[in-house]
N, C-alpha and C positions, 0 to 999 in steps of 0.2 A: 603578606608582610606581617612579619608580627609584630608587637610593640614589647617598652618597656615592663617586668612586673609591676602588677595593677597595684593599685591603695592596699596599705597593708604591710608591702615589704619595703626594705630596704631603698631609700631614695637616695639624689646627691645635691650636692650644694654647688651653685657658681659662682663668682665673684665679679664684682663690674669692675674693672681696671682704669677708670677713666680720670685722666689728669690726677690730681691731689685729692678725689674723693666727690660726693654728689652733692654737697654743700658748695653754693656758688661761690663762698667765701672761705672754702677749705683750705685754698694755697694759704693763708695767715697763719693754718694754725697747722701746716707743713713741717715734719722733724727732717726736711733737707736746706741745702741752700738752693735757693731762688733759681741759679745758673743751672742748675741740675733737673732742672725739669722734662727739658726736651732732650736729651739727652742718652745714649743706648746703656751708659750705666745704669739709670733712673729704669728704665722697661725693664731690662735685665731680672737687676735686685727685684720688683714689686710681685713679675711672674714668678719668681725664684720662692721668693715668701708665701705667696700664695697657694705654688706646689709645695713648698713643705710643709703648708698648714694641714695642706691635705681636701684643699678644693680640688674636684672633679674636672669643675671649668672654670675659662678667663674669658670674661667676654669685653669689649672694648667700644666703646660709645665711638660715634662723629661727629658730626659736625661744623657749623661754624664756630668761631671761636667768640662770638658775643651770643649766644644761645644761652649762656646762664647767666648777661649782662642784666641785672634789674635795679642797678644803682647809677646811672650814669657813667657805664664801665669801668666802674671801680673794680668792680668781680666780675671774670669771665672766665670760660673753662678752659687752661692750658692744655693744649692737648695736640697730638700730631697727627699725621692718616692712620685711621684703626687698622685697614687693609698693613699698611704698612706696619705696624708695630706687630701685629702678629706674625707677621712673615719676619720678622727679628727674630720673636720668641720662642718660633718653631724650633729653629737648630741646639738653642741653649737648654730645651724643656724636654724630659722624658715622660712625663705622664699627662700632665694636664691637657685637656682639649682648650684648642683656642678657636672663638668664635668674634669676629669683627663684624659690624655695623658695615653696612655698607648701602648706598641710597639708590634706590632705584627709578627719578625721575631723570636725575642728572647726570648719570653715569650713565654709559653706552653699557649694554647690554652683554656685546658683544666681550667687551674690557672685563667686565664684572665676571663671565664664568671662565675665561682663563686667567684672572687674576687670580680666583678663586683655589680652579683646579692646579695650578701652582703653591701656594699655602698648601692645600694639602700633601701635596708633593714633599715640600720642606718638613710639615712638620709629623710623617709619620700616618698620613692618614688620622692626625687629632684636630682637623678643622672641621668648621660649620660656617654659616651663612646667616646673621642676625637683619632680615630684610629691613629697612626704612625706605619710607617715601616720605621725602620733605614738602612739606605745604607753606615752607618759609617765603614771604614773598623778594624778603632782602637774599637766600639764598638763589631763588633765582634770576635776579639780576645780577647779582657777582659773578654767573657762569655765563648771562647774559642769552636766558631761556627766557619761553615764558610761563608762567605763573600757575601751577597745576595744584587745585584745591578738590574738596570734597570727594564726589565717587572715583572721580578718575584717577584720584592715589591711590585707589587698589586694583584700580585698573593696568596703571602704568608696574605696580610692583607685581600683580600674579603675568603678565606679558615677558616682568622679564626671569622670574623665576622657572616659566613656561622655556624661552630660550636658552638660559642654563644649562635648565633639564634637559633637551635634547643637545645642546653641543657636547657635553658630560658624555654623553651617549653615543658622538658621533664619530669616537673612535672605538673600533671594538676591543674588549680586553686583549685579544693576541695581533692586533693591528700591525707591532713593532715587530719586524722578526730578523734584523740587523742578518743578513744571509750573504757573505763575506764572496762565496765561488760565483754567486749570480749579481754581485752589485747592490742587491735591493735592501733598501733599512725598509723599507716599510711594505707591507701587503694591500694595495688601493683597494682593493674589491673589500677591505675591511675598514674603509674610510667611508661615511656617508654625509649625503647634503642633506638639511633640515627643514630647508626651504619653508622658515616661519615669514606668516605675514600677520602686522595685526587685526585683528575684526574692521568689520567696518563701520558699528557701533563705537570704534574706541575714540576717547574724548580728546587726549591729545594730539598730538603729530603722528601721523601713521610710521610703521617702517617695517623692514623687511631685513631677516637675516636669512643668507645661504650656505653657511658653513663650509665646510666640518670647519670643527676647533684649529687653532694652533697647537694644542696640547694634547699630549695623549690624553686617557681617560684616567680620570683622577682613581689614587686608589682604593678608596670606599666604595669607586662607582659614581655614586651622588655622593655629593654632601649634605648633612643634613640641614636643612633651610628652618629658621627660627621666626615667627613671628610674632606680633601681638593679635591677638584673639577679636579685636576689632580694625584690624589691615588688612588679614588673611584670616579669616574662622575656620577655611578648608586649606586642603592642598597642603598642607604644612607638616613637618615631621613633629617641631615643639611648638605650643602655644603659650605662648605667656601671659599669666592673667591678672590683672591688677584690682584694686577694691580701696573706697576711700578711708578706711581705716581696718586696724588690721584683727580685730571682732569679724568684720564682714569678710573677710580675705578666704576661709576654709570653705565658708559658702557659699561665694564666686566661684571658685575650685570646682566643686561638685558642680556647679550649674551650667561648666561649660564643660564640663567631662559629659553629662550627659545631654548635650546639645549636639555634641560632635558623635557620643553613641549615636543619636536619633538621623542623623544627618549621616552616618554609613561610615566615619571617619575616625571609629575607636581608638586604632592603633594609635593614635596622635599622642604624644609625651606630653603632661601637663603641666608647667612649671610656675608658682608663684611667684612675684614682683615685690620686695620688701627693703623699703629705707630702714637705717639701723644708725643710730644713736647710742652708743654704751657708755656708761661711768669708766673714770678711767683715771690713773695715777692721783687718786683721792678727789677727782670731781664727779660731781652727778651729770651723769646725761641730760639731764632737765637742764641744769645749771650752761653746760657747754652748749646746748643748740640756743640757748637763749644768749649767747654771748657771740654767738655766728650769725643770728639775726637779725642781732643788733646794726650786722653791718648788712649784708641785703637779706630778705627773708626767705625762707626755702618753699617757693611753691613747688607740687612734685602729685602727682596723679596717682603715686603710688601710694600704700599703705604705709606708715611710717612705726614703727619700736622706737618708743625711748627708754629706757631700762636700762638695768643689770646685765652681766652676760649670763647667770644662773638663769635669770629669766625670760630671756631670748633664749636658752638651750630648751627649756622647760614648751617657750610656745613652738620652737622649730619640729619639735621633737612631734607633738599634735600636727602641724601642719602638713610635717611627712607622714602623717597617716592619713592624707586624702591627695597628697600631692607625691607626683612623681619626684617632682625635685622643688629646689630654691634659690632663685635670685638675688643674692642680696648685694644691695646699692650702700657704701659705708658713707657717714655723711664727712668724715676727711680718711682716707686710705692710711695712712700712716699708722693713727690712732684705733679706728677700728678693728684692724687688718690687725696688730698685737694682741689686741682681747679674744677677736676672734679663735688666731692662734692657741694661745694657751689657754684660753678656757672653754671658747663656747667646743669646736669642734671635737676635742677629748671627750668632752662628756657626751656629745652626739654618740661619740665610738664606741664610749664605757657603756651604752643604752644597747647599740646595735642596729641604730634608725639610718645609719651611713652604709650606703654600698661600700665594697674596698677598692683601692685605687690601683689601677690594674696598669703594671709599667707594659710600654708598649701596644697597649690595645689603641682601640678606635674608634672615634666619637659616634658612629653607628653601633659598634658593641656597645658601649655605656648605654647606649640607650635601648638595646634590646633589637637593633631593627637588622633584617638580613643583607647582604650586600646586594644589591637590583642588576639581573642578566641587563646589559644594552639595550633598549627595544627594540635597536636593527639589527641585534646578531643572529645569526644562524638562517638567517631571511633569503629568498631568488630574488633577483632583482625586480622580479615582477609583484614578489610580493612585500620587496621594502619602497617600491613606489605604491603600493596598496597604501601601507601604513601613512606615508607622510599625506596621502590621498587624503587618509580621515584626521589627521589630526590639523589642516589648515579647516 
């Protein structure tokens, strides 16, 4: 498998799409009306802006919706199912890859890779997989689970990345052969079971999937699966890496690039985590997040920019020379997302620090990675009961 071009060349940038911005008190300072939040206009436009900015990707947050509650719900995060919003954005969007949030404590497993492998369907082969496992304890009593913390959320998310990956699989590319004189849509011998269980070390509820999919095989193959660097350090296509301010942020970068070298895991896409604050129709960044604090404060693990947009181009521009790509989290979308636009990404382009936005390609081409054969194609039967042999 090869990976993305290393440190050096050309990177890309994402965008986090989530509700009015990453500021838990962004809906305030929102250029729409109120009614328009939840709304297919509202997705519509904000991926629509984003693609024309000329982001790479859209990635899409979850969760509960008092998760950015730090005021006595005065501010929480509007927002609808990620899964679902990019399966909207798919059919409207020609370039952009879109990647949703999606949880893997509470969500059946089973759900999650043909929900997935669908997305990708929709939107052209430009989906991905941004893994979460929630350790909220209020989240799992509203689904009315129980309460899964520490080791065993990376437990519960590589379990279900592991059964993705083989349902993804467990249709082979030429599975469908719609053959009108014999009856047959489908060739069975090219259908396989998966027959995952989970260990017996595993900390939550056990369970067992037997497959195959509902779905054919998605068209990328896999999708590529996104994680943070402390849920998933392996197994992962991108890692996301965060740092408490953003001095340390290039040198986080480098230290899990070569952790993942050390650990056999190169290929892996490195992508920094960055809040963004910009001046904006003659206020200062400074000025505006202290006016957004005032009403809840913005606690956030990520590295935060408050600046200029010259000067967010200036440190982006360093950044993509140790990082494959960049995440940035805008602290309200409306506002950001226009500076962005006109100023920071042109000059990204005017530099040359930007990959170019390829219409029609595939969130595995952007990132450099080959399409992956089936692991059960071309197999005897004898020897694709070998394989599922070693991989329980």
């Amino acid at each position: 498998m090869s990976g993305i071009s290393r440190p050096g060349q050309p990177g890309f940038l994402a965008l986090e799409l989530d509700g009015d911005g990453a500021h838990p008190a962004a809906w305030r300072k929102a250029r729409h009306a109120p009614d328009e939040l939840l709304n297919g206009s509202r997705i519509r436009n904000t991926v629509l802006a984003a693609e024309s900015a000329g982001f790479h990707v859209a990635t899409f947050a979850d969760g509960s919706g008092t998760d950015g509650s730090g005021a006595g719900g005065r501010d929480v995060a509007g927002r609808l199912n990620a899964l679902q919003r990019a399966a909207f954005a798919g059919p409207v969007t020609s370039s952009i890859v879109l990647v949703p949030e999606v949880d893997t404590v509470y969500t059946e497993p089973f759900h999650i890779s043909t929900q997935l492998a669908s997305l990708d369907y929709v939107s052209g082969g430009r989906a991905g997989w941004l893994v979460a496992a929630s350790g909220s304890a209020e989240e799992a009593a509203a689904v009315g689970r129980s309460f899964v913390e520490g080791a065993a959320l990376a437990q519960e998310a590589a379990a279900s990345v592991e059964v993705s990956r083989r349902l993804w699989d467990s249709w082979e590319d030429d599975a469908v052969i719609r053959d009108v004189p014999t009856g047959r849509y489908l060739d069975v011998d090219k259908l396989h079971y998966v027959d995952f269980e989970t260990p017996a070390d595993f900390a939550g509820a056990g369970y067992s999937v037997k497959g195959p999919s509902i779905i054919p095989r998605p068209l990328q193959g896999q999708l590529p699966v996104v994680a943070q660097a402390d849920l998933l350090p392996s197994d992962v296509d991108v890692v996301l890496v965060s740092a408490p301010t953003p001095s340390l942020l290039a040198a986080e970068v480098a230290e899990v690039r070569a952790r993942l070298t050390a650990d056999g895991a190169g290929a892996a896409v490195v992508v920094a985590e960055l809040d963004v604050v910009l001046d904006s129709r003659g206020q200062s960044a400074s000025a505006r997040l202290a006016e957004l604090d005032a009403f809840t404060p913005w606690s956030s693990s990520r590295a935060r920019f408050v600046g200029t947009a010259a000067e967010l181009a200036d440190f982006l521009a360093k950044l993509l020379a140790v990082a494959d790509g960049v995440r940035l989290h805008p602290a309200v979308l409306d506002v950001e997302l226009e500076e962005l636009a006109q100023l920071v990404l042109p000059e990204l382009r005017r530099r040359g620090v930007l990959k170019p936005v390829a219409q029609g390609g595939t969130f595995r081409e952007l990132l450099g990675l080959e399409r992956p054969v089936s692991r059960y194609a071309s197999l005897g039967s004898e020897a694709r009961a070998a394989v599922v042999g070693t991989e329980n």
